[in-house]
TIMARFI-586144 format. One record per residue: residue number from 1; x, y, z of N, C-alpha, C in turn. Coordinates in steps of 0.05 Angstrom, whole numbers, plus 5000, padded with zeros to 4 digits. Layout:
# residues N
num:NUM | npx:X | npy:Y | npz:Z | capx:X | capy:Y | capz:Z | cpx:X | cpy:Y | cpz:Z
...
//
This chain:
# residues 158
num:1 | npx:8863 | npy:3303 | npz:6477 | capx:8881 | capy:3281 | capz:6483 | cpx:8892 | cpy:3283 | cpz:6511
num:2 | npx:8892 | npy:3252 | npz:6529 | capx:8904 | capy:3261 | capz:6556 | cpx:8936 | cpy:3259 | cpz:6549
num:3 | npx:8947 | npy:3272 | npz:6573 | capx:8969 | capy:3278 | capz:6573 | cpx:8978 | cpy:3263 | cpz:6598
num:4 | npx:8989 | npy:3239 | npz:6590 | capx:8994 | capy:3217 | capz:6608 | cpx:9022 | cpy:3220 | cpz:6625
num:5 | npx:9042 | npy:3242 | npz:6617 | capx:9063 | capy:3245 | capz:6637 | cpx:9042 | cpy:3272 | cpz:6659
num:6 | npx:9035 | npy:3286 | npz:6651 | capx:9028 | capy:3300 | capz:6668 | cpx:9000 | cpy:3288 | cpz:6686
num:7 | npx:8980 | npy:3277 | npz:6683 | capx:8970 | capy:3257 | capz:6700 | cpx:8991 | cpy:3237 | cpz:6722
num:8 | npx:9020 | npy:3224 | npz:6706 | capx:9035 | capy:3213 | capz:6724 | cpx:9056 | cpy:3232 | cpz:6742
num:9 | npx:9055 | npy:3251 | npz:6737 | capx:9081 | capy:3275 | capz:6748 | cpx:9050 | cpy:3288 | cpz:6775
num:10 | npx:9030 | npy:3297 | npz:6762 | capx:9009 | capy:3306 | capz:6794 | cpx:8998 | cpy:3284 | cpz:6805
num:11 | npx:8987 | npy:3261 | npz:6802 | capx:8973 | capy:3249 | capz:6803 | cpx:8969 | cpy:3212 | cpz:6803
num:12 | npx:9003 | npy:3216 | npz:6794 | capx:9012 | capy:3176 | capz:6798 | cpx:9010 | cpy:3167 | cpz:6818
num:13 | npx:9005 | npy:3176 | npz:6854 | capx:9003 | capy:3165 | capz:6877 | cpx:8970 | cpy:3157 | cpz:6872
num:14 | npx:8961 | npy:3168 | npz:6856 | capx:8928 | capy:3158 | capz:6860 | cpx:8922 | cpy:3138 | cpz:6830
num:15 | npx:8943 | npy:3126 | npz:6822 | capx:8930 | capy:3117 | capz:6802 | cpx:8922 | cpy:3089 | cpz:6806
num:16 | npx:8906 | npy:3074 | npz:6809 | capx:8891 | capy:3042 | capz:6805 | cpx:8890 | cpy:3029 | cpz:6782
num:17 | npx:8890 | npy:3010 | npz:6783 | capx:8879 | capy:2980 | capz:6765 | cpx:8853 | cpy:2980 | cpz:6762
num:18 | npx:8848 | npy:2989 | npz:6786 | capx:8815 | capy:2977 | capz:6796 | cpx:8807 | cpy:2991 | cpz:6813
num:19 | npx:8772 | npy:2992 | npz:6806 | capx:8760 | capy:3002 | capz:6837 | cpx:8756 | cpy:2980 | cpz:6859
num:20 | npx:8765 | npy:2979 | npz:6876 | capx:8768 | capy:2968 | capz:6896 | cpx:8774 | cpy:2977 | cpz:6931
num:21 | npx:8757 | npy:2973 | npz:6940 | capx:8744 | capy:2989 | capz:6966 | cpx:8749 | cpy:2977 | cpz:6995
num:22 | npx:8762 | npy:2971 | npz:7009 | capx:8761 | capy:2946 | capz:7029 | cpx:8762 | cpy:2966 | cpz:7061
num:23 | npx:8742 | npy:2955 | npz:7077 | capx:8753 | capy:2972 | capz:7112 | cpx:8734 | cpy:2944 | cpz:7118
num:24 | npx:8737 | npy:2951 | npz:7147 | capx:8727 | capy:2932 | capz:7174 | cpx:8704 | cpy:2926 | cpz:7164
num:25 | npx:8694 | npy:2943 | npz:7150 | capx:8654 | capy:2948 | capz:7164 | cpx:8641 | cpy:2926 | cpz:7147
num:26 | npx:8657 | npy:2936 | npz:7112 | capx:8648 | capy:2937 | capz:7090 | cpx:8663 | cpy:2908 | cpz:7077
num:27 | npx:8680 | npy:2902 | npz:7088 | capx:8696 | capy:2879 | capz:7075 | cpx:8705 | cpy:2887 | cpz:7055
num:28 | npx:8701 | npy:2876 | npz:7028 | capx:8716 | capy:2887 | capz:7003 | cpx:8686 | cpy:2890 | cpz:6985
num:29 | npx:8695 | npy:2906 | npz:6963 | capx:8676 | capy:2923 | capz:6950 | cpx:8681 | cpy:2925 | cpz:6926
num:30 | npx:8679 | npy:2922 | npz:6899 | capx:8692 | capy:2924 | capz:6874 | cpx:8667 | cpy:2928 | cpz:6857
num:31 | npx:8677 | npy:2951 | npz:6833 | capx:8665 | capy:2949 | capz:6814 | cpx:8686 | cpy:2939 | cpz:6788
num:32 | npx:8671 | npy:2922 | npz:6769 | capx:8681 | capy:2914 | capz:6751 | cpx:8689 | cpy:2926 | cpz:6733
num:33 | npx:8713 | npy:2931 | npz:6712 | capx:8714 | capy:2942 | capz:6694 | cpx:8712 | cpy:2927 | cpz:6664
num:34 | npx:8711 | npy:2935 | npz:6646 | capx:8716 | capy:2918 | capz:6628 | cpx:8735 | cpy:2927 | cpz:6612
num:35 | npx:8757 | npy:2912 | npz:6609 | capx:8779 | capy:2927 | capz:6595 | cpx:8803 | cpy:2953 | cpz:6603
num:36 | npx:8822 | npy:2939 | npz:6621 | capx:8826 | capy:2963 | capz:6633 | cpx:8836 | cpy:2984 | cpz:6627
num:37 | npx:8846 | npy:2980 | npz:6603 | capx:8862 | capy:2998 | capz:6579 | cpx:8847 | cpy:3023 | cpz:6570
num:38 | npx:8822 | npy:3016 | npz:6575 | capx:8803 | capy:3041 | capz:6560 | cpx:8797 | cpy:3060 | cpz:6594
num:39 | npx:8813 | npy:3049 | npz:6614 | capx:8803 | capy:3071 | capz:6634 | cpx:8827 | cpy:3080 | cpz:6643
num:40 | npx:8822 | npy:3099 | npz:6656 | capx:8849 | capy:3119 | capz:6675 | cpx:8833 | cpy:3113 | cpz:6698
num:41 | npx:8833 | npy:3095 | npz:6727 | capx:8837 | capy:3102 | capz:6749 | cpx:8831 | cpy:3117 | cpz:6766
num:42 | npx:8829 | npy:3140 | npz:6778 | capx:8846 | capy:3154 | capz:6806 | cpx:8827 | cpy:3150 | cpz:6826
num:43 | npx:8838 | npy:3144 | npz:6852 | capx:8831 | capy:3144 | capz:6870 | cpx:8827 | cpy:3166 | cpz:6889
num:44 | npx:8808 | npy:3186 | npz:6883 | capx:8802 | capy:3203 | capz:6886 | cpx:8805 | cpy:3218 | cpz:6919
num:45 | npx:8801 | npy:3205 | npz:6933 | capx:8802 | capy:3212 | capz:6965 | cpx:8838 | cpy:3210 | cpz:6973
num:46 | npx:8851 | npy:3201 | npz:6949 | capx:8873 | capy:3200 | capz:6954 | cpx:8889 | cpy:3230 | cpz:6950
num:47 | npx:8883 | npy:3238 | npz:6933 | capx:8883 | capy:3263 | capz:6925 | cpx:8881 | cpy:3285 | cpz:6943
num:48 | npx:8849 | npy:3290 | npz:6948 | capx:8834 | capy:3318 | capz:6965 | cpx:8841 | cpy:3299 | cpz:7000
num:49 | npx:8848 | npy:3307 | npz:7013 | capx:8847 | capy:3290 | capz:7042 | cpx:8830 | cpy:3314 | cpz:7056
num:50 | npx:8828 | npy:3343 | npz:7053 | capx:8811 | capy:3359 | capz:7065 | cpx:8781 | cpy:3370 | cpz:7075
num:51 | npx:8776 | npy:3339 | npz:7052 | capx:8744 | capy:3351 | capz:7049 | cpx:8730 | cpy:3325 | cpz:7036
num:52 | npx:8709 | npy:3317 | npz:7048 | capx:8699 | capy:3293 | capz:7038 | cpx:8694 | cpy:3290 | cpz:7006
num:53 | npx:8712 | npy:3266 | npz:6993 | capx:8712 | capy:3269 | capz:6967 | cpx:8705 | cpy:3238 | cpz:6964
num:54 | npx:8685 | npy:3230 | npz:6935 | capx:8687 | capy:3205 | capz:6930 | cpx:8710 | cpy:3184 | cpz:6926
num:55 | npx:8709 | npy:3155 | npz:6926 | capx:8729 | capy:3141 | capz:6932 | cpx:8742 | cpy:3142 | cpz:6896
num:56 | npx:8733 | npy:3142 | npz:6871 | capx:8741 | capy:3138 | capz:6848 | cpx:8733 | cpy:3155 | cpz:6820
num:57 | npx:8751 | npy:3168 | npz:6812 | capx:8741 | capy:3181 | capz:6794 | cpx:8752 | cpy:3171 | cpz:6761
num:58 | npx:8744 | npy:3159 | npz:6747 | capx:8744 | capy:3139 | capz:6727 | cpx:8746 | cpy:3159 | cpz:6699
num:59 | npx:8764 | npy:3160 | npz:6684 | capx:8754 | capy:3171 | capz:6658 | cpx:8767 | cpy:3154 | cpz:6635
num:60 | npx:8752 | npy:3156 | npz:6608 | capx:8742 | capy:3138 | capz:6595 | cpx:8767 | cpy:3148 | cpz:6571
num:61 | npx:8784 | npy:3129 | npz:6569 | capx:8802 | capy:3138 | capz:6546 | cpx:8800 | cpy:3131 | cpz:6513
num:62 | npx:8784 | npy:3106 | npz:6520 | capx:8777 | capy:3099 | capz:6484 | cpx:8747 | cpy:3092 | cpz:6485
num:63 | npx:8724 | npy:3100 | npz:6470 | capx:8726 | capy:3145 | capz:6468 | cpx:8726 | cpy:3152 | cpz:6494
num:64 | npx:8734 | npy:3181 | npz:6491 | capx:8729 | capy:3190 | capz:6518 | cpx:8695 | cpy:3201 | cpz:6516
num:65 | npx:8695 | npy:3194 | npz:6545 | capx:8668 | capy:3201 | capz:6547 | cpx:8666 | cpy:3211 | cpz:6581
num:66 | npx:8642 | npy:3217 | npz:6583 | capx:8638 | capy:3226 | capz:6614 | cpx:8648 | cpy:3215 | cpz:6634
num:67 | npx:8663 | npy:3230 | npz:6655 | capx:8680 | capy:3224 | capz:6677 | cpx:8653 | cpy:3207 | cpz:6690
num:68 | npx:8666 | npy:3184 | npz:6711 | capx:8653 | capy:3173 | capz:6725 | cpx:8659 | cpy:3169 | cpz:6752
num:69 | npx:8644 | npy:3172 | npz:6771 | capx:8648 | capy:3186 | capz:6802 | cpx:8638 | cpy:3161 | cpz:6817
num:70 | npx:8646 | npy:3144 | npz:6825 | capx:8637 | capy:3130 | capz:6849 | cpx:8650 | cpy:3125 | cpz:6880
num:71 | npx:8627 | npy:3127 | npz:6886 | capx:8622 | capy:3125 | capz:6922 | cpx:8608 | cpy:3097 | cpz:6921
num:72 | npx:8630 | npy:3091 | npz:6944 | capx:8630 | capy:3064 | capz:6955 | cpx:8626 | cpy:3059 | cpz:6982
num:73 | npx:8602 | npy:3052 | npz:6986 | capx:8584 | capy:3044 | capz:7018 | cpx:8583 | cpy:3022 | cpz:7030
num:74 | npx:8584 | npy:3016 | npz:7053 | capx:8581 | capy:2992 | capz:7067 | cpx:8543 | cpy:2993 | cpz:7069
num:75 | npx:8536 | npy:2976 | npz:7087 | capx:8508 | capy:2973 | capz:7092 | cpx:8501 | cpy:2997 | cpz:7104
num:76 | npx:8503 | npy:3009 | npz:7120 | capx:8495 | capy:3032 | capz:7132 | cpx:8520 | cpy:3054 | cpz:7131
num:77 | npx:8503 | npy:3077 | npz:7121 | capx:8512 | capy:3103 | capz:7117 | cpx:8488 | cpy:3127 | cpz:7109
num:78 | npx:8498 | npy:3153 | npz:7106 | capx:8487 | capy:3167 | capz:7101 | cpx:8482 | cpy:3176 | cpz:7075
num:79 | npx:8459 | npy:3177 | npz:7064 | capx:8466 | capy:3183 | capz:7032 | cpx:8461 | cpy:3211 | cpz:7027
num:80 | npx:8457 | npy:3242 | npz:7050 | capx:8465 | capy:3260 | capz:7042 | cpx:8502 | cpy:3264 | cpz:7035
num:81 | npx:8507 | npy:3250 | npz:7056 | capx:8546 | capy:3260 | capz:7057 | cpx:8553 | cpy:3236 | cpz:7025
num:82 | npx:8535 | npy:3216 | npz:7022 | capx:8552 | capy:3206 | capz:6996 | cpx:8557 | cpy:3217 | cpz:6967
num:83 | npx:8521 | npy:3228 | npz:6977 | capx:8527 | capy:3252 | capz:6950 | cpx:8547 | cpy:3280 | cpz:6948
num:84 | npx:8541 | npy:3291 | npz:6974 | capx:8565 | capy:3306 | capz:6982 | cpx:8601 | cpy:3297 | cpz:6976
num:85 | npx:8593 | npy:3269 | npz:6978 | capx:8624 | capy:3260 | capz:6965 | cpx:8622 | cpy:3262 | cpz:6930
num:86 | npx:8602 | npy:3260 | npz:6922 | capx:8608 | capy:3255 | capz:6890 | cpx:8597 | cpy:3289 | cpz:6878
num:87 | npx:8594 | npy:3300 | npz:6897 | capx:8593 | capy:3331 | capz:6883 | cpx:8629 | cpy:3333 | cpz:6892
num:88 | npx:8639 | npy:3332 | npz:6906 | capx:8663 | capy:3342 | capz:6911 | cpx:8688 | cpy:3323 | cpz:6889
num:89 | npx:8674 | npy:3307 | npz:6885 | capx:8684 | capy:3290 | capz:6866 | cpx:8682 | cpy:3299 | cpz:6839
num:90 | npx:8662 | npy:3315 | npz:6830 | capx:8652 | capy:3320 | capz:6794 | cpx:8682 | cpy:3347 | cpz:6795
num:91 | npx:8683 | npy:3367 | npz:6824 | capx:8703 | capy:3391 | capz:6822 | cpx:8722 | cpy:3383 | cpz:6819
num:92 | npx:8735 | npy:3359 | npz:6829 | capx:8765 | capy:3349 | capz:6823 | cpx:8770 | cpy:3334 | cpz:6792
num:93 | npx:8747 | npy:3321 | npz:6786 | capx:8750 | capy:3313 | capz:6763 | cpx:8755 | cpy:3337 | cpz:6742
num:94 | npx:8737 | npy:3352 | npz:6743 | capx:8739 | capy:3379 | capz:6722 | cpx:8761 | cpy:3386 | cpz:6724
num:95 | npx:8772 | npy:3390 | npz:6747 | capx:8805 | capy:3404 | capz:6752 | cpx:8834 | cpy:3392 | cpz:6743
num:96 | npx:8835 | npy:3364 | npz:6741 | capx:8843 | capy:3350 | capz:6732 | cpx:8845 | cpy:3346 | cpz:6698
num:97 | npx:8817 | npy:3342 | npz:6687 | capx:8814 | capy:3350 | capz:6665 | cpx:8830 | cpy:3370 | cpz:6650
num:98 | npx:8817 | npy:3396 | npz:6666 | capx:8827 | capy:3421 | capz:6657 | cpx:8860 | cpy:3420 | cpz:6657
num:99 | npx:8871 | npy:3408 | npz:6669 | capx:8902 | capy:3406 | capz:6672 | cpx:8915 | cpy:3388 | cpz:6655
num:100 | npx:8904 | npy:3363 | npz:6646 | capx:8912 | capy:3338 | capz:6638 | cpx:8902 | cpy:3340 | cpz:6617
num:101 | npx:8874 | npy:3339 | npz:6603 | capx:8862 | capy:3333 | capz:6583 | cpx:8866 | cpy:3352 | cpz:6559
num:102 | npx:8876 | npy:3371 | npz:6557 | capx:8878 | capy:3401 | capz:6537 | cpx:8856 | cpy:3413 | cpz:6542
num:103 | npx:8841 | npy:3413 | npz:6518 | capx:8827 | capy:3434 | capz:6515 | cpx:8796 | cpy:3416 | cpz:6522
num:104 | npx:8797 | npy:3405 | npz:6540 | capx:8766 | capy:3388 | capz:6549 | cpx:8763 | cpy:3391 | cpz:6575
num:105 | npx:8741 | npy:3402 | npz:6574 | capx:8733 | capy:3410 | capz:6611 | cpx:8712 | cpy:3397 | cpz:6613
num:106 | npx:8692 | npy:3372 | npz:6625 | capx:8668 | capy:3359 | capz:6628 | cpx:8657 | cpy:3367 | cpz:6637
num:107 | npx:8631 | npy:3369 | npz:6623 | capx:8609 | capy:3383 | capz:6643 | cpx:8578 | cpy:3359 | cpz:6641
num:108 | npx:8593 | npy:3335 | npz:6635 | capx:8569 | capy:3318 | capz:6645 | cpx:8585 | cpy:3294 | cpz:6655
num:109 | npx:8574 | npy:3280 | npz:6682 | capx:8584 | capy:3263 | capz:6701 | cpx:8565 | cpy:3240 | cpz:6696
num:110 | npx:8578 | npy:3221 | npz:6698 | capx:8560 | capy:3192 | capz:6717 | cpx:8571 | cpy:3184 | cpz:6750
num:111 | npx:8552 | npy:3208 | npz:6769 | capx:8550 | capy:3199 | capz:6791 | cpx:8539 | cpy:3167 | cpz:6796
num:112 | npx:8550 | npy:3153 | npz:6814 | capx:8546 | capy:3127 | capz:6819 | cpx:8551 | cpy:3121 | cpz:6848
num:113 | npx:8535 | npy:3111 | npz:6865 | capx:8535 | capy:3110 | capz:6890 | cpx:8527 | cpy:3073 | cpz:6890
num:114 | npx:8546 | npy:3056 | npz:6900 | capx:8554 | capy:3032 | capz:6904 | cpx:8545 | cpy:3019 | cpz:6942
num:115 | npx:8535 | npy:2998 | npz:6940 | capx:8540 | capy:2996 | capz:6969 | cpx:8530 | cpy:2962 | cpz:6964
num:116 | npx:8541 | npy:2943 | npz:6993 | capx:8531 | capy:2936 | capz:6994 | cpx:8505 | cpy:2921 | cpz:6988
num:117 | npx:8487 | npy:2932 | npz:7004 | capx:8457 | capy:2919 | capz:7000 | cpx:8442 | cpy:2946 | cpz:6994
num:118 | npx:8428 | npy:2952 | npz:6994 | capx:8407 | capy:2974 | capz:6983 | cpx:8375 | cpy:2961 | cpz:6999
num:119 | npx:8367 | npy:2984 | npz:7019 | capx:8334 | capy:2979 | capz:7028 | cpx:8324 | cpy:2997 | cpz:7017
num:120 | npx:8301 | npy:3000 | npz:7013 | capx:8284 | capy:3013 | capz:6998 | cpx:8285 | cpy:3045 | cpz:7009
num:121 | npx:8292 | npy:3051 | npz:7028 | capx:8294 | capy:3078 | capz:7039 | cpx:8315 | cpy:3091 | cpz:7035
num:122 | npx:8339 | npy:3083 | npz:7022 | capx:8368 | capy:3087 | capz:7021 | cpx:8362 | cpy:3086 | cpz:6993
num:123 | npx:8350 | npy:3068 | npz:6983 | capx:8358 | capy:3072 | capz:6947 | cpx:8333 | cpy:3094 | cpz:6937
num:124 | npx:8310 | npy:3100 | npz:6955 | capx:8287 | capy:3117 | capz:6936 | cpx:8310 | cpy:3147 | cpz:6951
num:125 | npx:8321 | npy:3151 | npz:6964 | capx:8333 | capy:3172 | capz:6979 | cpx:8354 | cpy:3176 | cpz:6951
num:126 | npx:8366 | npy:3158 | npz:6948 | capx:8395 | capy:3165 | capz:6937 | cpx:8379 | cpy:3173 | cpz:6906
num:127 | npx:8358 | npy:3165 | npz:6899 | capx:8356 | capy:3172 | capz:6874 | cpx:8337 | cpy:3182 | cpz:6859
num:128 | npx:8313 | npy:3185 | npz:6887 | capx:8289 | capy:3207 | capz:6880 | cpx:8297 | cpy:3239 | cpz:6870
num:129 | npx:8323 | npy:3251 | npz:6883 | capx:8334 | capy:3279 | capz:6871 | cpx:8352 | cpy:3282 | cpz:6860
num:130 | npx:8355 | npy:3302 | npz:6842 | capx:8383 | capy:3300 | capz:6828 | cpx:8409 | cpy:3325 | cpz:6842
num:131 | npx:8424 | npy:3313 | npz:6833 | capx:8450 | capy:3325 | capz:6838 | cpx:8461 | cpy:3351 | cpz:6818
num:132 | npx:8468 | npy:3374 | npz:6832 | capx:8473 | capy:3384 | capz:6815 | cpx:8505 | cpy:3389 | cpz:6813
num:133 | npx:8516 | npy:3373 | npz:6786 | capx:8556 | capy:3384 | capz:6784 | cpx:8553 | cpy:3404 | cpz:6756
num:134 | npx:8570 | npy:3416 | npz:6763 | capx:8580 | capy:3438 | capz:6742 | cpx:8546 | cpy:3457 | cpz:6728
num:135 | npx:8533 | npy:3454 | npz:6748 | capx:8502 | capy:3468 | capz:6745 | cpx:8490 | cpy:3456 | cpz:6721
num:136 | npx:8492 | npy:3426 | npz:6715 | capx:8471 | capy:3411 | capz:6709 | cpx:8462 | cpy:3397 | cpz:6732
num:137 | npx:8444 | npy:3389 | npz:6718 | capx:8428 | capy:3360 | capz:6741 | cpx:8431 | cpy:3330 | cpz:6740
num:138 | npx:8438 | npy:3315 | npz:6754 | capx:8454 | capy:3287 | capz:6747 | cpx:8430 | cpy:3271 | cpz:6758
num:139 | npx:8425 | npy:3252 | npz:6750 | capx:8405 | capy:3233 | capz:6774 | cpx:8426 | cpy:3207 | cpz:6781
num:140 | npx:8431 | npy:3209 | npz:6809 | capx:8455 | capy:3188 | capz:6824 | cpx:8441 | cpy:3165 | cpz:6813
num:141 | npx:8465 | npy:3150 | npz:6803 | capx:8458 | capy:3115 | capz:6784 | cpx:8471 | cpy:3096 | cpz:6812
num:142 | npx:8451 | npy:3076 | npz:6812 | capx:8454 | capy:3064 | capz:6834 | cpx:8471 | cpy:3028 | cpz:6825
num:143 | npx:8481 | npy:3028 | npz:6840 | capx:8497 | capy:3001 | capz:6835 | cpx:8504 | cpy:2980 | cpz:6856
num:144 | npx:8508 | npy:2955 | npz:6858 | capx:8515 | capy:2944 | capz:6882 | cpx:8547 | cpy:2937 | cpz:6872
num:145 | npx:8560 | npy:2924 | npz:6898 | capx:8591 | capy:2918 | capz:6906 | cpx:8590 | cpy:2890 | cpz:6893
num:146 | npx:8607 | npy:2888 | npz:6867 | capx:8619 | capy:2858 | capz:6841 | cpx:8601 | cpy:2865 | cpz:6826
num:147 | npx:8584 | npy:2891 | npz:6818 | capx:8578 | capy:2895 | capz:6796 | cpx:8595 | cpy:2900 | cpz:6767
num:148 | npx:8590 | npy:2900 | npz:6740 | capx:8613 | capy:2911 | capz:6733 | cpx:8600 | cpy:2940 | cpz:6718
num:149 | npx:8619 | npy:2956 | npz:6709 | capx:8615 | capy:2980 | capz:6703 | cpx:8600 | cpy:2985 | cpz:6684
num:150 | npx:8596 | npy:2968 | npz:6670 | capx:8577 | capy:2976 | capz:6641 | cpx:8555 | cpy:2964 | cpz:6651
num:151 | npx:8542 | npy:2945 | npz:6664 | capx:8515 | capy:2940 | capz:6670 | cpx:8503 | cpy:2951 | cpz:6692
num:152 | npx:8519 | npy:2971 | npz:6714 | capx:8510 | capy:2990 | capz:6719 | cpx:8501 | cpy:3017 | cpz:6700
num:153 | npx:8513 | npy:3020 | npz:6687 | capx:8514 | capy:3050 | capz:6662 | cpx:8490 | cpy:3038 | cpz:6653
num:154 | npx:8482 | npy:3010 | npz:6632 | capx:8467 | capy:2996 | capz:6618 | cpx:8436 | cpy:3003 | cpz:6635
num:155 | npx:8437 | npy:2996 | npz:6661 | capx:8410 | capy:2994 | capz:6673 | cpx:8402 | cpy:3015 | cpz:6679
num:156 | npx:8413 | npy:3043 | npz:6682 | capx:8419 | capy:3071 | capz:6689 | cpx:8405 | cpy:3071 | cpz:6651
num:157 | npx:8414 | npy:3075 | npz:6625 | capx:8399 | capy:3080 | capz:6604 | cpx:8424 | cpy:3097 | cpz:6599
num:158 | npx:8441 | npy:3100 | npz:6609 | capx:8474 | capy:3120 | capz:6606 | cpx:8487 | cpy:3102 | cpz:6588
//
């Protein structure tokens, strides 16, 4: 069971409604949720400022189920450093967990890397190899910006 004062006592400066992503480059960026009641939020880069971390780390309160990590891209970027953001993203989630959740530590993720547009060199890149969090293997699920969250998971087979 989460433990919703202690998520709001470490962790209420990062809490969201929504994923929602906005700078110069990228304009605004959103993934959909459905139902916001069944999710917890955090805005993950709000959190770690030291070290490249993904923009949202999502966990699933009715059931719970696998933490969900997304990185959110404009048209051009790098998709080693994005994955680099959603590995740094699966360690904060676990840590969090481990503090908040009792006795549940996750050791399977839905990495998700969001952008814009997707060319064929950027999406066979982001998802020809897998990622490894907590020493499994993840394969990065790819999604575009006004998708909503379950028909990304849905087309992924997650």
């Amino acid at each position: 069971m989460i433990d919703m004062v202690c998520i709001k006592d470490n962790y209420g400066h990062a809490i969201r409604d929504s994923c929602v992503e906005e700078c110069e480059r990228c304009h605004k960026c959103e993934v959909f949720l459905n139902g916001k009641d069944e999710y917890l939020v955090l805005k993950a880069d709000v959190i770690v400022k030291d070290k490249p971390m993904c923009d949202f780390i999502i966990f699933r309160l009715k059931p719970r189920g696998r933490p969900i990590l997304i990185e959110m891209k404009g048209r051009t970027f790098k998709v080693e450093q994005a994955k680099a953001q959603l590995i740094n993203g699966s360690a904060l989630a676990k840590t969090i967990a481990r503090k908040c959740f009792g006795d549940w530590s996750p050791e399977s993720f839905h990495p998700i890397l969001v952008c814009r547009e997707w060319d064929i060199v950027k999406h066979r890149m982001a998802t020809d190899d897998f990622l490894r969090l907590s020493g499994k293997k993840h394969r990065v699920i790819i999604g575009e910006c006004g998708d909503r969250l379950s028909t990304i998971l849905r087309a992924s087979g997650k």
